[in-house]
C-alpha positions as CSV (number, residue, x, y, z in Angstrom):
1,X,-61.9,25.9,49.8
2,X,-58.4,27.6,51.1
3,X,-55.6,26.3,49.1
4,X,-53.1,24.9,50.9
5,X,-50.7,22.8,48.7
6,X,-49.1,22.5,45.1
7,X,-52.1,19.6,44.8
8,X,-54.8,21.6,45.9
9,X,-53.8,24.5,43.1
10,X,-53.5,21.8,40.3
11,X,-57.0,20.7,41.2
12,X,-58.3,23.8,41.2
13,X,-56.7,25.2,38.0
14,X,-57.7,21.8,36.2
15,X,-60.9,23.1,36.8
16,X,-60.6,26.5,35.3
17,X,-58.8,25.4,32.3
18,X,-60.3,24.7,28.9
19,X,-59.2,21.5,27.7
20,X,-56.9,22.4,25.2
21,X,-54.3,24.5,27.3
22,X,-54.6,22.1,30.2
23,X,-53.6,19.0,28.3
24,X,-50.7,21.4,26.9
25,X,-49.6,22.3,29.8
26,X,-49.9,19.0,31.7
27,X,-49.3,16.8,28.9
28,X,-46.1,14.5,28.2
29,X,-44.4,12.5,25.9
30,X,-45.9,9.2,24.7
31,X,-47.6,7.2,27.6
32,X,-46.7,9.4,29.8
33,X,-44.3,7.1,32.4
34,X,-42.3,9.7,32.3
35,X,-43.9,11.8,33.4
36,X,-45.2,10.1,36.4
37,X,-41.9,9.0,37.3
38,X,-40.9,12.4,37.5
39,X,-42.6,13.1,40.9
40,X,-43.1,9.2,42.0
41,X,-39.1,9.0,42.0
42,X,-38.8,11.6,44.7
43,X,-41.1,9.3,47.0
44,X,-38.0,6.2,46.3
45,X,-35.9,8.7,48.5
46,X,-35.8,8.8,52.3
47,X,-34.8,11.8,54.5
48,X,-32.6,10.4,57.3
49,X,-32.7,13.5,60.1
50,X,-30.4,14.1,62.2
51,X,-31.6,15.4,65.9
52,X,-30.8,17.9,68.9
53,X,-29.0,20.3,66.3
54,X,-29.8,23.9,67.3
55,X,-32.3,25.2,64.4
56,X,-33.4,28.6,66.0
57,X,-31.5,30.9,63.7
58,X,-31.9,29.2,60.3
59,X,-32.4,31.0,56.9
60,X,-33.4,29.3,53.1
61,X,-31.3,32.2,51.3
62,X,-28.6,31.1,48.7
63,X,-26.7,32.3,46.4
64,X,-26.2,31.1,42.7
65,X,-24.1,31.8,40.3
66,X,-23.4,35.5,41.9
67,X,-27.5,35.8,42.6
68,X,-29.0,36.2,45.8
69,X,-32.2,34.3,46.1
70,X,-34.6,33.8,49.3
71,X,-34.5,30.5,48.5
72,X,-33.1,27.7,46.2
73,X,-36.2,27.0,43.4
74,X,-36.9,29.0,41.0
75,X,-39.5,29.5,37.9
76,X,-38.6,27.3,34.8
77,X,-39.1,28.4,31.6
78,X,-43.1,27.5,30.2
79,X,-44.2,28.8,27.3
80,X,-47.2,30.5,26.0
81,X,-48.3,31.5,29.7
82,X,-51.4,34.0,28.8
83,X,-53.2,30.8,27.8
84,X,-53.0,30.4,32.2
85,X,-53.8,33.9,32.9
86,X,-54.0,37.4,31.1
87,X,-50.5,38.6,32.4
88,X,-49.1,35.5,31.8
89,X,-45.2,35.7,32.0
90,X,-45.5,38.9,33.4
91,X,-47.4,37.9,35.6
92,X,-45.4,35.3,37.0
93,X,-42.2,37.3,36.4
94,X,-43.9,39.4,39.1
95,X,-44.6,36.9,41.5
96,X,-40.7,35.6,41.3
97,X,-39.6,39.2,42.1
98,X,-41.6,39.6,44.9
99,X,-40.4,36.3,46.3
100,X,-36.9,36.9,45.8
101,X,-36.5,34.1,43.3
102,X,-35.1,33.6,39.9
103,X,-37.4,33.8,36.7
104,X,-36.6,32.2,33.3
105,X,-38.6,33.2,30.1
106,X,-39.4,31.2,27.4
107,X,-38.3,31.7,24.1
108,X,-42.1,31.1,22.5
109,X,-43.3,33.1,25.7
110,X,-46.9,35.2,24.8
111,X,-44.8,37.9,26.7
112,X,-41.7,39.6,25.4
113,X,-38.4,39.6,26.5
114,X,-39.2,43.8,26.7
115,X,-42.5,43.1,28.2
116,X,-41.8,41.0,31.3
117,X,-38.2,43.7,31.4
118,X,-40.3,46.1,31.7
119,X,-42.6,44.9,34.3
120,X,-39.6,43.5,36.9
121,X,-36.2,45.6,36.0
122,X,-35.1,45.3,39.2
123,X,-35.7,41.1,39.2
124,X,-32.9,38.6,38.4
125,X,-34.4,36.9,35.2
126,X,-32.7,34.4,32.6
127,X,-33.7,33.6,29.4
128,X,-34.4,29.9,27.6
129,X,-33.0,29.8,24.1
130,X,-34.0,27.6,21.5
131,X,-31.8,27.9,18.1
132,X,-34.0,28.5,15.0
133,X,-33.0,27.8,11.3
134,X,-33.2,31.3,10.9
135,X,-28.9,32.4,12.9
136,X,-30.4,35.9,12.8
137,X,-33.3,35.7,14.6
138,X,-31.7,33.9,17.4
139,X,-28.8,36.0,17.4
140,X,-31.4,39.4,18.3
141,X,-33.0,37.1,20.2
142,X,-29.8,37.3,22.6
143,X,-29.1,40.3,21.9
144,X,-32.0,41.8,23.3
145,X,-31.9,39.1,26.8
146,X,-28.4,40.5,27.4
147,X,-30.1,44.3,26.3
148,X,-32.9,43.7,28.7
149,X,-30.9,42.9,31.7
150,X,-31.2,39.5,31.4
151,X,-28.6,37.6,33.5
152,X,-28.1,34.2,31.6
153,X,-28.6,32.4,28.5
154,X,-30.6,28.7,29.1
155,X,-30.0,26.7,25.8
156,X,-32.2,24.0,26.1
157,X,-30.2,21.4,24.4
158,X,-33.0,18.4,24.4
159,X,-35.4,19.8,21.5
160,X,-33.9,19.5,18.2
161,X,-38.1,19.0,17.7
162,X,-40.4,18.7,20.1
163,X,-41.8,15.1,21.3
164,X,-44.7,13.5,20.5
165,X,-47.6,14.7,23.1
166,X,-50.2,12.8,22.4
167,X,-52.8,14.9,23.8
168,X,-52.0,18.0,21.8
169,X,-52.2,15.8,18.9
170,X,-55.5,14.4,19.4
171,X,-57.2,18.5,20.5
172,X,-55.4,19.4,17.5
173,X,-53.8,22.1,20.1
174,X,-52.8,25.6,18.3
175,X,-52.5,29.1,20.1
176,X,-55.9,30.8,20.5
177,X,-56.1,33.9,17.6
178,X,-56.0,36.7,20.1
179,X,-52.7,35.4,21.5
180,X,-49.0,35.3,19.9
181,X,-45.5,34.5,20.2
182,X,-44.9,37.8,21.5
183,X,-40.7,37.7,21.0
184,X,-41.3,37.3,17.3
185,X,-43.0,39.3,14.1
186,X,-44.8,37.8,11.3
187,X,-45.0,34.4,10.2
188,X,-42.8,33.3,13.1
189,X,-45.3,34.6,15.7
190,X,-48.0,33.0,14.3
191,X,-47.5,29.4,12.7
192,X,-49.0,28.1,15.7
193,X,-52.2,29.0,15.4
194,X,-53.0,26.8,12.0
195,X,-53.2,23.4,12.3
196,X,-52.5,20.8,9.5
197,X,-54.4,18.3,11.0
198,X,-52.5,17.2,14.2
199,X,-51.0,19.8,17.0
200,X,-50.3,23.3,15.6
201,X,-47.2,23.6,18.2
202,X,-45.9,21.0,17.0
203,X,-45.8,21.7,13.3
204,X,-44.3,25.2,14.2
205,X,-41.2,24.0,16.2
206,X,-40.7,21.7,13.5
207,X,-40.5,24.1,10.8
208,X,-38.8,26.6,12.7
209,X,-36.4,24.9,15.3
210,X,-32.7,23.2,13.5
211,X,-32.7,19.9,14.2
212,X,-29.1,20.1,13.0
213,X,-27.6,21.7,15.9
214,X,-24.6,19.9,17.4
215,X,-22.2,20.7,20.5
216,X,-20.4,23.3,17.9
217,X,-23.3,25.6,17.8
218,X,-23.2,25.5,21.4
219,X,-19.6,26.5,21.5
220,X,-20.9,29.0,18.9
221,X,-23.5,30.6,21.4
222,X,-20.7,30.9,24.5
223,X,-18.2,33.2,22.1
224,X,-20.9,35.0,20.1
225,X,-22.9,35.9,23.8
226,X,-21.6,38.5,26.8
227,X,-23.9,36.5,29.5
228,X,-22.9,32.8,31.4
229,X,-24.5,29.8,28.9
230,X,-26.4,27.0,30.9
231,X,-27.4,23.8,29.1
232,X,-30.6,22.9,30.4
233,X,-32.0,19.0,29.5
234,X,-29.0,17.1,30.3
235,X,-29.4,13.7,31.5
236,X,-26.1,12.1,31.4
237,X,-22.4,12.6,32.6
238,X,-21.2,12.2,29.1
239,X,-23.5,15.6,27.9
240,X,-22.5,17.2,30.9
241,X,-19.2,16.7,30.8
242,X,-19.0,17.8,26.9
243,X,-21.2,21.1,28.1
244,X,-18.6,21.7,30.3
245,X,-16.1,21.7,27.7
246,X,-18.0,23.6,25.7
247,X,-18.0,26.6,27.9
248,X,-21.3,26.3,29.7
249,X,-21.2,27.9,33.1
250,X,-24.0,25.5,34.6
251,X,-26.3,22.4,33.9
252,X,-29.6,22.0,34.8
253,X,-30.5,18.3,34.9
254,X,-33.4,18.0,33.2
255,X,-35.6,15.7,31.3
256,X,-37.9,18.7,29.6
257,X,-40.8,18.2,32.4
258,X,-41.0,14.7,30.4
259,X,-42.2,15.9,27.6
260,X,-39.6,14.9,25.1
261,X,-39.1,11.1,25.1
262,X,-40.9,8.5,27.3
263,X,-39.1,6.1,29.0
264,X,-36.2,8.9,29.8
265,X,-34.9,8.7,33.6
266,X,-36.7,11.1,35.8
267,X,-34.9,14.1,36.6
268,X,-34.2,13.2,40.2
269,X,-32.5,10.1,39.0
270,X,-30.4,11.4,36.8
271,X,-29.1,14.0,39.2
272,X,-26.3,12.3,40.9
273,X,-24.8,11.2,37.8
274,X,-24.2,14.4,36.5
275,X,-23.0,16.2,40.0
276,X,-20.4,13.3,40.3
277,X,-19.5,14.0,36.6
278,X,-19.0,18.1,37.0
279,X,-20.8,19.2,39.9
280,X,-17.1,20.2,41.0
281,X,-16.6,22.3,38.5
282,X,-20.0,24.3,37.2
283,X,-23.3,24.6,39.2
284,X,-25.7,21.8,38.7
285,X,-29.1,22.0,39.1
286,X,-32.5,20.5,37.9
287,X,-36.0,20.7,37.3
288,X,-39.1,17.9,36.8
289,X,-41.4,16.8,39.8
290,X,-40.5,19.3,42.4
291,X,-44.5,19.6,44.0
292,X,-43.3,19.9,47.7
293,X,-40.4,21.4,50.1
294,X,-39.2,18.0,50.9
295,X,-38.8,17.6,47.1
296,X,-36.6,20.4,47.0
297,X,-34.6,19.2,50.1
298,X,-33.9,15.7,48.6
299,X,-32.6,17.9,45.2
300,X,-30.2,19.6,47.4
301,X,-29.2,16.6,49.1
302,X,-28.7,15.0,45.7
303,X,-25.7,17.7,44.5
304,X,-28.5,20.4,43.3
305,X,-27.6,23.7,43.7
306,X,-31.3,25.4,42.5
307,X,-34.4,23.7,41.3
308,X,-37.1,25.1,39.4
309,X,-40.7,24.6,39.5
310,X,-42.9,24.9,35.8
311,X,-46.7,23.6,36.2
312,X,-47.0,24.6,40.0
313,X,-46.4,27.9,39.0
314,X,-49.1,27.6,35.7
315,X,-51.3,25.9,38.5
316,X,-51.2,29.0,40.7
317,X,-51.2,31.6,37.9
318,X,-54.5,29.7,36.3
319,X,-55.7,30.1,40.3
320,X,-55.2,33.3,41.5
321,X,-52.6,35.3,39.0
322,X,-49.2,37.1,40.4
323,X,-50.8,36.1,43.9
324,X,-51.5,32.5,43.2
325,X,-47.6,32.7,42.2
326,X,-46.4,33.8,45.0
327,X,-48.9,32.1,47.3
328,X,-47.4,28.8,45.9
329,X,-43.7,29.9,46.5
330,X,-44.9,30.2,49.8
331,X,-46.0,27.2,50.9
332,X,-43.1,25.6,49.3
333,X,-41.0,28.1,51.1
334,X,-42.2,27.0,54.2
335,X,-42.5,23.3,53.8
336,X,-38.6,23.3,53.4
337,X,-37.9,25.5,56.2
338,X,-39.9,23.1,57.8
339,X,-37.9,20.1,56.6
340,X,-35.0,21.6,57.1
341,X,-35.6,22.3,60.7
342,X,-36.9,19.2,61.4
343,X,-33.9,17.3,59.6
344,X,-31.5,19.3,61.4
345,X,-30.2,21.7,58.9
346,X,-30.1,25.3,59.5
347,X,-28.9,26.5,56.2
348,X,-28.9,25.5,52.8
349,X,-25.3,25.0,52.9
350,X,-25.8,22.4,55.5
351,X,-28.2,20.0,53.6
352,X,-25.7,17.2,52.0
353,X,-25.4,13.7,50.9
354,X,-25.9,11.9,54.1
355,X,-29.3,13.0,54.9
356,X,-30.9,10.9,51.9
357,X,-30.6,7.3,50.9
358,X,-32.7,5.4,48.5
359,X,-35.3,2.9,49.4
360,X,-33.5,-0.2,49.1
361,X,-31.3,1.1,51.9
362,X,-33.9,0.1,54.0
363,X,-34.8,-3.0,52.6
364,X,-31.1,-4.6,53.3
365,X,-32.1,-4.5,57.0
């Protein structure tokens, strides 16, 4: 069967996946409402078009934060990606370069931050920070992103510990043996693959993550590191507007592909609120349910300046590798140069406020 949409890779990789790594990857917090509200928000917003524009010349190329990108979406940060494919991160690095988008690696990547360098130096890559107990570690962990040609740091700022995934609990989920933490040596790299009797991930991050972290570690990060800071997992103005003040060059709205606490706002939702707060003043942009190009349009209409995709890129890297990468790009590529045409929007530039409304617009008539 030809794949043809974001859907038709899911179903496909859910088929290829052993249990364990697909209810990792598609798991989320608690009941998971969350997590479907993360893509069922999007389908609460209407695209109002507006017709007889000329849309012969029109173009999907940006530019964020100084970086030229062939379109606005790029990969967020997933970890442990060789459970998807082989290459994992590297392989998906790959796929990002080729497309001309951005790629963000995970800190508890099965890749390095030398590996996926290595493989892409000519890519524009960031790099997702968690802060451990351990100041050291996570200071060479920076170190080496800003050695590596890495262009910004993404402290996710949502994961003091990570939320209760029910699924992983119940596989008791831990990192196959032949796999690691690949930015890490020693007992670091391979807590998660012992289990205590629940999820092995989740008894890692909880020894190894400091839940103690406050806004003055993040002030801490922007003085100690040369590269922009972005805070990603905001959710409301008053965060955003205290990342701001903290330093942090951008925010991406975020609700940690709802995998932190059910019950959050999907990301969508929480959008506006944070680009009225500082959308003036740092770039905003967001992740969580983007499946489609008109997804992506409604983001930009909402105040986003990038999005990023996670499981549709895990969905074509569990598919088809680098190619299965790119070949989902693609089709999201050209569903929003689609929309866009359609709408009446020749450039990104042009996509704003007025062309969505929410549902209840309509239901005032």
């Amino acid at each position: 069967m030809e794949l043809t949409s974001v859907d038709d890779f899911r179903e496909r990789a859910w088929s290829l996946l052993p249990k364990g790594p697909l209810d990792y990857y598609r798991s989320g917090a608690g009941d998971e409402y969350s997590l479907r509200l993360n893509q069922s928000a999007f389908d609460r917003i209407r695209i109002r078009p507006t017709y007889l524009k000329d849309v012969s010349e029109r173009t999907t190329k940006t530019n964020v934060l100084g970086i030229n990108m062939d379109m606005p979406v790029g990969i967020a940060p997933t970890a442990m990606q060789r459970m998807a494919h082989p290459e994992g991160e590297v392989a998906n690095a790959k796929a990002a370069a080729a497309s001309g988008v951005l790629f963000t690696l995970s800190t508890i990547a099965t890749s390095s931050i030398e590996e996926v360098a290595e493989a892409t130096p000519e890519s524009n890559k960031w790099f997702q920070l968690y802060i451990y107990r351990d100041r050291e570690l996570t200071k060479n962990l920076v170190r080496r992103a800003e050695k590596n040609g890495y262009k910004a740091i993404v402290l996710t700022v949502d994961a003091p510990l990570f939320g209760l995934r029910r699924r992983d609990v119940k596989n008791k989920f831990t990192l196959a043996p032949h796999l690691q933490l690949a930015n890490f040596v020693g007992e670091k790299a391979t807590g998660v693959h012992n289990s205590e009797g629940g999820s092995g991930l989740l008894e890692y991050v909880n020894k190894q993550f400091d839940d103690s972290i406050t806004w003055e570690d993040v002030k801490w990060l922007v003085e100690f590191t040369k590269l922009p800071v972005i805070a990603k997992g905001i959710l409301t103005a008053e965060d955003a507007t205290t990342a701001v003040q903290c330093g942090c060059r951008g925010i991406i709205v975020s609700n940690h592909g709802a995998r932190q606490i059910d019950g959050v706002p999907a990301s969508i939702e929480a959008l506006p609120e944070v680009v009225a707060a500082v959308g003036e003043r740092v770039t905003v942009m967001m992740d969580g349910g983007i499946r489609q190009g008109t997804d992506v349009f409604k983001a930009l209409a909402l105040g986003a300046k990038l999005v990023f995709i996670g499981r549709p890129a895990i969905w074509g890297l569990t598919a088809d590798g680098q190619r299965g990468v790119e070949t989902i790009l693609k089709i999201i590529k050209n569903e929003l140069n689609i929309c866009m045409a359609i709408a009446g929007c020749p450039t990104v530039s042009d996509i704003s406020r007025k062309y969505v409304v929410h549902e209840s617009y309509y239901s005032k008539l």
